[in-house]
C-alpha positions in Angstrom: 33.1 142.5 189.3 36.2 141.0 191.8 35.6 137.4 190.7 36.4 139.3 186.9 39.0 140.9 187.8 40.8 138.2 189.6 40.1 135.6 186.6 41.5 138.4 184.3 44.8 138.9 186.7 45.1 135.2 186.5 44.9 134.4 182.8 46.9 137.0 182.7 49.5 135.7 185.1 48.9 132.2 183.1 50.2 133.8 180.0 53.3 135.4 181.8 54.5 132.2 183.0 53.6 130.4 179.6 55.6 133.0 177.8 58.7 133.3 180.3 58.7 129.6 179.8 58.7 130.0 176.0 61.9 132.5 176.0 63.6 129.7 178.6 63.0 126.7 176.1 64.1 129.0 173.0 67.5 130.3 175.0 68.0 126.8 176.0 67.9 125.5 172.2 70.3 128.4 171.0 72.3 127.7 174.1 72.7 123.8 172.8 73.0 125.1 168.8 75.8 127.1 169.8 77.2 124.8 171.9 76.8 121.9 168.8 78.6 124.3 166.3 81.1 125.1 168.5 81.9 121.5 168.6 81.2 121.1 165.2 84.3 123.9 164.3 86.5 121.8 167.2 86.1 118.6 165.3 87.0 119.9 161.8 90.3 121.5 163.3 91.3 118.2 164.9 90.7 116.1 161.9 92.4 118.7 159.6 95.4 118.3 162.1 95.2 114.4 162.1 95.0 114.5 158.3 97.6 116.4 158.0 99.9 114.3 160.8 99.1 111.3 158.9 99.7 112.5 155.2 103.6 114.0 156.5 103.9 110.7 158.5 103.0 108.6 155.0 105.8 111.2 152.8 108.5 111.0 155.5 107.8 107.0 155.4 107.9 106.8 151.5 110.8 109.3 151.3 112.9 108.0 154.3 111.9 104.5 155.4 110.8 104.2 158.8 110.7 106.6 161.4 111.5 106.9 164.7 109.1 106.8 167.6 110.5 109.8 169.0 109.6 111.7 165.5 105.5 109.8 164.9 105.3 111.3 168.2 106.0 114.9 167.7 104.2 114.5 164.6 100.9 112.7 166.6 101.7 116.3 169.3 102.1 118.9 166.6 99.3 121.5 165.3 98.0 122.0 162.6 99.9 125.1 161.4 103.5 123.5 163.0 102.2 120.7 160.6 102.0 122.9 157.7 105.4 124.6 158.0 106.8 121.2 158.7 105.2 119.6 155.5 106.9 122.7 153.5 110.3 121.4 154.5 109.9 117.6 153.2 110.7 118.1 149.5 114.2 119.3 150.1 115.8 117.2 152.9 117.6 114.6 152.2 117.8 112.6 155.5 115.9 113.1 158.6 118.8 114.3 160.6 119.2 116.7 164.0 118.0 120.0 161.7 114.6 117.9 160.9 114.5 117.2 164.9 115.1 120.5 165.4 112.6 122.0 163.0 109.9 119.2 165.1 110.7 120.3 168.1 110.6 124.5 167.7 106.8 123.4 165.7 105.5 120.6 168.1 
């Protein structure tokens, strides 16, 4: 009756550890499914921001010839939103003057 008992504590015991290991490996994969998505949302934001640097690099080129280092660089630094409310002010300039420079710097 002992030797039953202990054979029951250790299957028992068997399927503790089996499912203690089972809940590890299935927090580890939602640990690295977070962790992918996560990255997955970082990469979208920085190519929206590096598609939208490029496309305002490309007007300010058509519209004003080309531009100054000083200027592709703020653009390359800039966010995405500073990049939007910068895009909204290329229609209606007509040079890329200190007010331009000043509107790069306050968004970069």
């Amino acid at each position: 009756m002992l030797r039953q008992a202990k054979d029951a504590l250790d299957e028992l015991s068997a399927d503790e550890v089996a499912g203690i290991q089972a809940e590890q490996q299935e927090l580890a994969e939602l640990s690295y499914e977070l962790h992918l998505s996560a990255a997955k949302r970082e990469g979208r934001v920085e190519g929206h921001a590096e598609g939208k640097a490029d496309l305002l690099q490309r007007l300010l080129t058509l519209k004003f010839g080309q531009l100054t280092s000083e200027i592709s660089a703020r653009l390359a630094n800039a966010s995405e939103a500073q990049l939007g409310a910068l895009v909204g002010t290329v229609a209606h300039r007509r040079h890329l003057g200190p007010r331009f420079l000043r509107i790069a710097r306050r968004n970069a």
